[in-house]
C-alpha positions as CSV (number, residue, x, y, z in Angstrom):
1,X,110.5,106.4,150.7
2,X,114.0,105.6,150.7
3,X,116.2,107.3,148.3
4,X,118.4,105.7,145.6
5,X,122.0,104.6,146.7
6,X,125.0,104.9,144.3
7,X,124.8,101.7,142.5
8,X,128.6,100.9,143.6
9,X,127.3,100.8,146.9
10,X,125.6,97.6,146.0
11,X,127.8,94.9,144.3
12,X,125.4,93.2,142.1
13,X,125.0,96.3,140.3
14,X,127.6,97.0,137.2
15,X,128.0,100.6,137.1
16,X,129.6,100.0,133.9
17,X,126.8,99.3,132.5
18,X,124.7,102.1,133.4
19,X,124.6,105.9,134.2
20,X,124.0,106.9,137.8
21,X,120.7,107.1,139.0
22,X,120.5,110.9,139.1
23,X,122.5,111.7,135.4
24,X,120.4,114.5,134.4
25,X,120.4,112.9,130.8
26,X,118.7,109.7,131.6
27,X,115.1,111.4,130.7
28,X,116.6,111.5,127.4
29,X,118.2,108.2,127.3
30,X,114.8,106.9,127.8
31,X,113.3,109.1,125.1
32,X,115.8,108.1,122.3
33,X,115.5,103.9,123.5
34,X,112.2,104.7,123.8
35,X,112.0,106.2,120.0
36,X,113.5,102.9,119.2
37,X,111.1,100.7,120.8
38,X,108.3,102.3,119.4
39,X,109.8,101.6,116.0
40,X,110.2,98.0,116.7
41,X,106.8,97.5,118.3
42,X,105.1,99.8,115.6
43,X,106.6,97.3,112.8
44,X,104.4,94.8,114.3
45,X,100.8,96.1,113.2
46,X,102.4,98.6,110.8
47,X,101.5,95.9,107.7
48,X,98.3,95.1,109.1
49,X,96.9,97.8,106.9
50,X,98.5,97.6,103.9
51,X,98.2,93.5,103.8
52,X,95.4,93.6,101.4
53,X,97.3,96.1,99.0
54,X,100.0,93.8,99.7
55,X,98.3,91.0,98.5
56,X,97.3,92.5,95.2
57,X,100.4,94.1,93.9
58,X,102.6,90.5,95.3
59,X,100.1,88.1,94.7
60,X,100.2,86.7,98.2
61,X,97.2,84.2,99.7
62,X,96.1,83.9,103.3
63,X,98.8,81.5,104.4
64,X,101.6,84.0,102.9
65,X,99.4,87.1,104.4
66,X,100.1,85.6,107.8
67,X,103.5,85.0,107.5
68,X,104.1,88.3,106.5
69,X,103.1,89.5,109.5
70,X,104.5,86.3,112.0
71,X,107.7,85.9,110.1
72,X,108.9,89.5,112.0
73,X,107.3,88.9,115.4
74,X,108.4,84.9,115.2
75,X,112.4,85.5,115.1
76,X,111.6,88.3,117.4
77,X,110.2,86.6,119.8
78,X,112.1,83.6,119.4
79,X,115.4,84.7,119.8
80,X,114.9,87.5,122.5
81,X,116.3,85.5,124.9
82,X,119.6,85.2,122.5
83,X,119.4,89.4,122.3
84,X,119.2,89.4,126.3
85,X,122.0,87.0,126.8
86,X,124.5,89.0,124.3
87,X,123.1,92.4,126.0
88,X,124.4,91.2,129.1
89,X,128.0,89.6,128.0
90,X,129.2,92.0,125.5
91,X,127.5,95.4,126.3
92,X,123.8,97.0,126.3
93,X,124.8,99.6,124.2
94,X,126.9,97.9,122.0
95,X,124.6,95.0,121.1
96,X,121.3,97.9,120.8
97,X,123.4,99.3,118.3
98,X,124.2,96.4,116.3
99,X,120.7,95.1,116.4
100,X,119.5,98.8,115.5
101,X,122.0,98.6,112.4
102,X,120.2,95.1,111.2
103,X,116.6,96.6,111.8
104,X,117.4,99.5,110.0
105,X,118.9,98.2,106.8
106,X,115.7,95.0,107.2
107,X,113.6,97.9,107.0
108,X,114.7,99.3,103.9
109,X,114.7,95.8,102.2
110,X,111.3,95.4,103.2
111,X,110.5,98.8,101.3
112,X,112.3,97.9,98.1
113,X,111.0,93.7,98.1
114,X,109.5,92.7,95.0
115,X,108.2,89.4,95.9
116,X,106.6,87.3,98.8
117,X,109.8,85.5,99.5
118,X,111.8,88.7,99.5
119,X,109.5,90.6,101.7
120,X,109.2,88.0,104.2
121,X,112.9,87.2,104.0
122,X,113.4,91.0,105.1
123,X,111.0,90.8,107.4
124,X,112.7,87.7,109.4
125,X,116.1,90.0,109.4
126,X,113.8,92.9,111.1
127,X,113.0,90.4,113.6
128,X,116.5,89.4,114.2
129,X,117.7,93.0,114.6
130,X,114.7,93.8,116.8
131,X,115.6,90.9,119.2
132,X,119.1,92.3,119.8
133,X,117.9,95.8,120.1
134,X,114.7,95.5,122.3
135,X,116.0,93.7,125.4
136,X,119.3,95.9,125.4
137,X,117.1,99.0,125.3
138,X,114.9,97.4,128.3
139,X,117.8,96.4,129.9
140,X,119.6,99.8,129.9
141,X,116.5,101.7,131.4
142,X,116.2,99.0,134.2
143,X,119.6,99.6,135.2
144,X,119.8,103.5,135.0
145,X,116.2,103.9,136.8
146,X,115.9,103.2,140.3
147,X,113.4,103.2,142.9
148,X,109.9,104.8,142.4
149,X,111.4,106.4,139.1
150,X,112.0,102.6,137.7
151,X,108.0,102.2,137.8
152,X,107.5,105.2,136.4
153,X,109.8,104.7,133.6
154,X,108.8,101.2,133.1
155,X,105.4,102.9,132.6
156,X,106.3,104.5,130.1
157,X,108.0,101.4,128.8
158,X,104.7,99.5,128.4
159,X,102.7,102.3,127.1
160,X,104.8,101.8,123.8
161,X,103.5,98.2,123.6
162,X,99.8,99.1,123.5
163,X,100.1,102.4,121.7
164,X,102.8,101.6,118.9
165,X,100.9,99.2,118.1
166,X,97.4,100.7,117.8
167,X,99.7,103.8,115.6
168,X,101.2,100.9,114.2
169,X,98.1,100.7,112.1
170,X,97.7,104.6,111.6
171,X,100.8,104.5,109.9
172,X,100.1,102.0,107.8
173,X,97.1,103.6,106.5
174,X,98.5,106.7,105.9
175,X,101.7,105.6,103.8
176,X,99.4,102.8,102.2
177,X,96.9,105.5,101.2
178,X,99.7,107.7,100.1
179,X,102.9,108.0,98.8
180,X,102.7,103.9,99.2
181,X,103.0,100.6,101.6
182,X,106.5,100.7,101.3
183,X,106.9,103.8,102.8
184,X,105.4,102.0,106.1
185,X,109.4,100.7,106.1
186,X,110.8,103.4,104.8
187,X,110.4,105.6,107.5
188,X,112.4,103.4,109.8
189,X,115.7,104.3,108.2
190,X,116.2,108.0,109.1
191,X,114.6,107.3,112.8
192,X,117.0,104.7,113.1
193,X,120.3,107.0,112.0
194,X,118.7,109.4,114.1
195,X,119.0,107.1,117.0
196,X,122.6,105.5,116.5
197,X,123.7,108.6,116.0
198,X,122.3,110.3,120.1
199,X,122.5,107.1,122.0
200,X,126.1,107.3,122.2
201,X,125.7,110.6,123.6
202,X,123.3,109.7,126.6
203,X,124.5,106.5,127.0
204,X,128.0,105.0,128.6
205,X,129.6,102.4,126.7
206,X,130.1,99.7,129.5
207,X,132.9,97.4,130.2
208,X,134.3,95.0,127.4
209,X,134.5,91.4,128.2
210,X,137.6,90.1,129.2
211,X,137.3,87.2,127.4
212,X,134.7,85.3,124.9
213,X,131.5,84.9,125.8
214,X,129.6,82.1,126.3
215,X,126.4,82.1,124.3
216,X,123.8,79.5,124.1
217,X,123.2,79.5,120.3
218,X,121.8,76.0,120.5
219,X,119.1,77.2,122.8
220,X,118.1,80.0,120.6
221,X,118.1,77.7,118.0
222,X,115.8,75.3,119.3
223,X,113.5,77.6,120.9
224,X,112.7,79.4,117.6
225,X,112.3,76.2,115.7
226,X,109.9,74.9,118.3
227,X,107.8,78.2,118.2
228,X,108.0,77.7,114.4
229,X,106.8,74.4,114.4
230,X,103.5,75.6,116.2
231,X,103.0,78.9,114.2
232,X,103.3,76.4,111.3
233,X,100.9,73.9,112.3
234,X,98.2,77.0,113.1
235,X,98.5,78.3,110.4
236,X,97.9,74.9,107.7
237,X,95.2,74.1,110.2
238,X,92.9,77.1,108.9
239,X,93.4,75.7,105.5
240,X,93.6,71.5,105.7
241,X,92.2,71.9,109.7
242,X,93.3,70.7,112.8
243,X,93.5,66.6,112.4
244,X,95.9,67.0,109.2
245,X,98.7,64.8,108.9
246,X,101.3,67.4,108.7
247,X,99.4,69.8,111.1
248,X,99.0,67.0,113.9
249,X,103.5,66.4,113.5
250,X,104.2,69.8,113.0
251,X,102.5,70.9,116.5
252,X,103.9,67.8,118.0
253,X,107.4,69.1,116.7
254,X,106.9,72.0,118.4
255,X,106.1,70.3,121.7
256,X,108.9,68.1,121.0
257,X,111.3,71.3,120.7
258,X,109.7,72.5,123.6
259,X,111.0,70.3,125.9
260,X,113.9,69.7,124.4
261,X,114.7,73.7,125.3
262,X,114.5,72.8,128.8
263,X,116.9,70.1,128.8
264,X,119.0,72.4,127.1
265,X,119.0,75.2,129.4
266,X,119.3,72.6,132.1
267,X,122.4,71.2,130.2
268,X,124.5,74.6,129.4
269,X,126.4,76.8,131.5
270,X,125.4,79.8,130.2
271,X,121.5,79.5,129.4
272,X,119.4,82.0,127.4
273,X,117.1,81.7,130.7
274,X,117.4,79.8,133.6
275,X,115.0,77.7,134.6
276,X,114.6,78.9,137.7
277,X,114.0,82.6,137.0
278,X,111.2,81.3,134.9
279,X,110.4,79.2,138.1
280,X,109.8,82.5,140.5
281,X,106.4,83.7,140.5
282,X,106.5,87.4,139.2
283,X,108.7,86.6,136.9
284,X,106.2,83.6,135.6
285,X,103.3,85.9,136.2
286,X,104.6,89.3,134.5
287,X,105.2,86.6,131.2
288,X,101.5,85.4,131.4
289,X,100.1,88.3,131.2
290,X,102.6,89.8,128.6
291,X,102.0,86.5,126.2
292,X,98.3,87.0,126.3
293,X,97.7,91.0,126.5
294,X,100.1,90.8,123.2
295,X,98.2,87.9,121.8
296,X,95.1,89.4,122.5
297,X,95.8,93.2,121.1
298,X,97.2,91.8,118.0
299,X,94.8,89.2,117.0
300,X,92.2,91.9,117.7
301,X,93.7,94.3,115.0
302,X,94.5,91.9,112.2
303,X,91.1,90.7,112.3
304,X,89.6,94.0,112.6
305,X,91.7,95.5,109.6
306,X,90.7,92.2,107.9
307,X,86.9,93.3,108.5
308,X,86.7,96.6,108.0
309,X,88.7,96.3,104.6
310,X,87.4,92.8,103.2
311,X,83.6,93.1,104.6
312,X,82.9,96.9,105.2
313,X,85.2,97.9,101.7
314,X,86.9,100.8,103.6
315,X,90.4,102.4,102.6
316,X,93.6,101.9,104.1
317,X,93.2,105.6,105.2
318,X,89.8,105.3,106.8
319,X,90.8,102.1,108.7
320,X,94.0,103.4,110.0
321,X,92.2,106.8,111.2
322,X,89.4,104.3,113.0
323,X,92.3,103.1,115.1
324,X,93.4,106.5,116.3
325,X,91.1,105.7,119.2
326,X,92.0,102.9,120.1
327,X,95.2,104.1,120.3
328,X,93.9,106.6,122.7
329,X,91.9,104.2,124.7
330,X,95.4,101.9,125.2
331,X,97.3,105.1,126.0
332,X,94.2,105.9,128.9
333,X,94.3,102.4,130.0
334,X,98.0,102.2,130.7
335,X,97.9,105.7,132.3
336,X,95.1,103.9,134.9
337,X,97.4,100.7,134.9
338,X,100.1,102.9,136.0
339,X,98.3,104.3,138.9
340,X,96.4,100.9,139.6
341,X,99.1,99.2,140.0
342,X,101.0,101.5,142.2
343,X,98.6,101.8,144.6
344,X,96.6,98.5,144.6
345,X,99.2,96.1,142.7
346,X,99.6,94.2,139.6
347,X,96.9,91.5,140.3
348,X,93.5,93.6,140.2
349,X,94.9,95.4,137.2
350,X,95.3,92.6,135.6
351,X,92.2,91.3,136.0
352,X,89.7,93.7,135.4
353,X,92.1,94.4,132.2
354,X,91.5,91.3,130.9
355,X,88.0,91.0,131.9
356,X,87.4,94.4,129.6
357,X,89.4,92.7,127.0
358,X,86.9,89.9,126.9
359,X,83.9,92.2,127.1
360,X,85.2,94.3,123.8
361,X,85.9,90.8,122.1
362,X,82.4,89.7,122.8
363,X,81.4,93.0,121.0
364,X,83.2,92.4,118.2
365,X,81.9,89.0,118.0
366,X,78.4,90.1,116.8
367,X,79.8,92.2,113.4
368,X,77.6,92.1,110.8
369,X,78.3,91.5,107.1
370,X,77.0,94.9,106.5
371,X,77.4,97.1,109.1
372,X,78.8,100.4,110.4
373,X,82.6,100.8,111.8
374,X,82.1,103.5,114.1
375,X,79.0,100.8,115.6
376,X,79.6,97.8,115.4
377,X,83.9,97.5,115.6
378,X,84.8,101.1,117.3
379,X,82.9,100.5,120.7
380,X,84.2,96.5,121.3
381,X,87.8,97.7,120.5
382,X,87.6,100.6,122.4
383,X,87.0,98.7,125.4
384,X,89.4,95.7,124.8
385,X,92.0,98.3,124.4
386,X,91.2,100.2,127.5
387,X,92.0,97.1,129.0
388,X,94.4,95.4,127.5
389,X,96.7,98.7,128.2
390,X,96.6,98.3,131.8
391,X,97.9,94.3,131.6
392,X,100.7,96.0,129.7
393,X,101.4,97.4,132.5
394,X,101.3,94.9,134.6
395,X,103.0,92.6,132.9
396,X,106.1,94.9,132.6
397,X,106.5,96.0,136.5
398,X,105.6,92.8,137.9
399,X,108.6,90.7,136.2
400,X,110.8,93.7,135.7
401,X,110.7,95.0,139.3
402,X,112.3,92.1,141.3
403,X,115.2,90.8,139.0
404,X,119.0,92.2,140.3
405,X,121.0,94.7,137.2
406,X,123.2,91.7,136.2
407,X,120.0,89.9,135.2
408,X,118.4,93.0,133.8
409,X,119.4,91.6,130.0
410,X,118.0,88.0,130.5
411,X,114.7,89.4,132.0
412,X,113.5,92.0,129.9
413,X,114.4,89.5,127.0
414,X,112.2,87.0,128.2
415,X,109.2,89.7,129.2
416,X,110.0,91.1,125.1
417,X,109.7,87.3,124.1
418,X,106.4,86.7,125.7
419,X,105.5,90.0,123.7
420,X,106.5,88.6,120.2
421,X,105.6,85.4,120.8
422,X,102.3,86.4,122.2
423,X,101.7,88.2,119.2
424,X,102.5,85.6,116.6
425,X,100.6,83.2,118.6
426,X,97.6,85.2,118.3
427,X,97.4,86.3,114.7
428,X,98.2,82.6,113.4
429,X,95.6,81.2,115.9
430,X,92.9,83.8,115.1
431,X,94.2,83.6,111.0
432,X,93.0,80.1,111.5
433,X,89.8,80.3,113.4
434,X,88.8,82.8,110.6
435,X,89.9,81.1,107.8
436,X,86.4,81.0,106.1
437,X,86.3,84.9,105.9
438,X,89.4,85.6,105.2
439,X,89.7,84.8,101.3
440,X,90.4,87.4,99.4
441,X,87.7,90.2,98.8
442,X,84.6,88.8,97.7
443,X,85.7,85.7,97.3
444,X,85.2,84.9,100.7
445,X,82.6,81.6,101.2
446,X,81.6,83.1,104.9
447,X,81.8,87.2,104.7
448,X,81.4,87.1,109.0
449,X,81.2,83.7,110.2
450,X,84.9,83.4,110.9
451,X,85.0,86.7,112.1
452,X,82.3,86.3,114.9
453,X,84.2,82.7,116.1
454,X,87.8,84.2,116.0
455,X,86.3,87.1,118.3
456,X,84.6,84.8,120.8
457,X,87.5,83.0,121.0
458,X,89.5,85.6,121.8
459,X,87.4,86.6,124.2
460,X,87.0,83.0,125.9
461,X,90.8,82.9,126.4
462,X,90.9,86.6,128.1
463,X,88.6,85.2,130.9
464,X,90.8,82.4,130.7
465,X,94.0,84.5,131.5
466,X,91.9,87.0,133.9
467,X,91.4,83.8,136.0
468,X,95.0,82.9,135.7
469,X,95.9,86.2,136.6
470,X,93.7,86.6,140.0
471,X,95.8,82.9,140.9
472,X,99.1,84.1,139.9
473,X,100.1,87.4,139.7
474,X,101.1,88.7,143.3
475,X,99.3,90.8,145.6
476,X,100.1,94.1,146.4
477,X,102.5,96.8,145.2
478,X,105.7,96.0,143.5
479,X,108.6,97.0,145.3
480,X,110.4,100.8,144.7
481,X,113.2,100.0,146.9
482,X,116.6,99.8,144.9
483,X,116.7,96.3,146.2
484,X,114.6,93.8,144.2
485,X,112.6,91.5,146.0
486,X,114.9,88.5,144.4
487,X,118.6,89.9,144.9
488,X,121.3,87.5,144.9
């Protein structure tokens, strides 16, 4: 194996921009971004548990529910690609910071929000504060890991994707059982001051632009509309279904947006992403399997909190211990993705991954109206999780490991967008499908209908996406040279 060069002995790199390969603090760098991204990931699922409680004490219906949860992960995902772009012109650290300020004080107006329109209000500013922070983060430990170290650190990387999320829900049974749901945003604030306050210390500042930065706000603009639009239309459609009036012109909004995105990245000089990065196969591929593995993992939570707290009548507490593990069973399967995809590649971790996430969803198809949690919901999830933690994986070294350091920002903010949007994608599509079960408490006209067709959906679409990913994903091992396979 070769060993790591100086990075000014290659002049794409910015050293600038990030510490020397062998700076004995970069373990810790990675520990306090990584502190961070488990934050933002964990606020994600962190509601999942205290939705219901939620919806009591704020009056909130199904509709609302979901937007509680896809109003965060929607201006995440949506402007990510915005967060990567500013990463890269004005300074990783700089923008983490500022985005980490914004998350932080989101949090604790989350916390304090008396209403529906207050608390998701809040939770669109986390999501804004999460899209600068995230990519930055990503982008900093791209550029300060090299070689066979960047796998391993981008291992760890996608271990907070599965896990925080799968904890995600702990948490939020825990502070909803106790000293309350608002607590499940209340905790952010001292991690966060915890963090601004180290980063400086393990992490250089960077150059300052010589001159204003151009950003492509229009692009952000109509990219997060478009995904809007659809999230919109998914959700109305498990209420007035899919041939409504309004649904039909809000998804065809969306697809309007859509492609009125690419014109406009075609169109501007400085593009949230150009089209041709999106273009090159890893990078295409990493993004596939990120959007669904997200989609997947978070539809399978919100309808398995929905179940085991409408159907089975189980605390907050008891439902967030039940996900302890499945939190373990993501952490195992990214510690086999990890070593799967370093010796054999991306491309069969990917597909048995999916192919075990489709098994598990077929499991959870069959739950009864009265049954057992530890039989009937443990067991499928357990398995979907095992694999769904190795497409993490996957996902992350495949697009991550062949873009150049002054790309770093625009490619880990489109691998964090496919996360988000991924996971707003696959509550509001699942929230739909399930529509019958999911009124509120007994009130529900089909206790487990809804349940058992969201499930086998979900797991329709992850053979769906294991196919895709035998086609597309590339063989073999990605590279650990300090070159990427892409350099320009």
């Amino acid at each position: 194996m070769r060993p790591s060069s100086h990075p000014a002995s290659h002049p794409g790199r910015h050293p600038a921009h990030e510490a020397p390969p062998n700076a004995p603090l970069r373990w810790w760098a990675l520990g306090v971004l990584s502190l961070a991204q488990f934050m933002v990931i964990l606020d994600v699922t962190v509601v999942n548990i205290a939705l219901p409680v939620i919806a009591d004490q704020l009056g909130l219906g199904r509709a609302t529910l979901t937007w509680v949860v896809t109003a965060y992960t929607l201006c995440f995902g949506g402007l990510m690609l915005l967060g990567g772009r500013l990463a890269d012109a004005l300074g990783r650290r700089r923008v983490f910071l500022a985005g980490l300020a914004i998350f932080t004080l989101a949090s604790l107006a989350s916390g304090l929000a008396a209403s529906a329109s207050i608390l998701i209000a809040a939770r669109a500013a986390q999501g804004i504060g999460a899209a600068l922070l995230s990519p930055a983060a990503l982008s900093i430990v791209t550029t300060t890991f090299h070689g066979a170290d960047r796998n391993r650190a981008l291992g760890v990387w996608a271990a907070l994707g599965g896990a925080g999320a799968a904890i995600g829900v702990l948490f939020g049974g825990v502070f909803t059982a106790g000293p309350g749901w608002e607590w499940a945003f209340f905790i952010n604030v001292p991690v966060g001051v915890l963090v601004a306050i180290a980063l400086p210390m393990l992490v250089d500042a960077g150059r300052s632009a010589t001159r204003a930065p151009r950003v492509d706000v229009p692009g952000a603009v109509v990219v997060t509309g478009a995904v809007g639009s659809l999230i919109y239309g998914l959700v109305r459609a498990g209420d007035t279904g899919f041939t409504d009036p309004v649904t039909l012109l809000a998804f065809t909004a969306g697809i309007t947006l859509l492609v009125v995105f690419v014109a406009v990245e075609r169109a501007v000089t400085a593009p949230l992403i150009r089209v041709a990065m999106l273009m090159r196969r890893p990078v295409a591929a990493g993004n596939l399997v990120m959007l669904g593995a997200s989609g997947l993992l978070l539809a399978d939570f919100f309808l398995a909190s929905q179940y085991l707290q409408h159907v089975l009548g189980l605390s907050p507490l008891t439902t967030g211990l039940l996900f302890l593990p499945v939190a373990l069973t993501i952490g195992l399967g990214t510690h086999a993705g990890v070593h799967i995809v370093g010796r054999l590649g991306g491309r069969p971790a990917a597909v048995a991954g999916f192919l075990l996430a489709g098994a598990g969803a077929l499991l959870l198809a069959q739950v009864p109206a009265t049954g057992n949690a530890w039989v009937h919901v443990l067991p499928g999830f357990a398995v979907a999780g095992l694999g769904l933690g190795a497409t993490f994986v996957t996902a992350t070294t495949t697009a991550m490991a062949h873009v150049d350091a002054e790309e770093a920002g625009m490619a880990s903010g489109l691998i964090n967008t496919g996360h988000e949007l991924g996971a707003t994608l696959g509550v509001a599509l699942v929230s739909s499908i399930a529509a019958s079960s999911l009124s509120a408490a007994s009130a529900a006209p089909d206790p487990v209908g809804g349940f058992g067709a969201a499930f086998t959906a979900a797991a329709v679409v992850a053979v769906v996406l294991a196919a895709l990913s035998g086609w597309l994903v590339p063989p073999g091992r990605p590279p650990v040279g300090d070159r990427p396979v892409f350099a320009h």
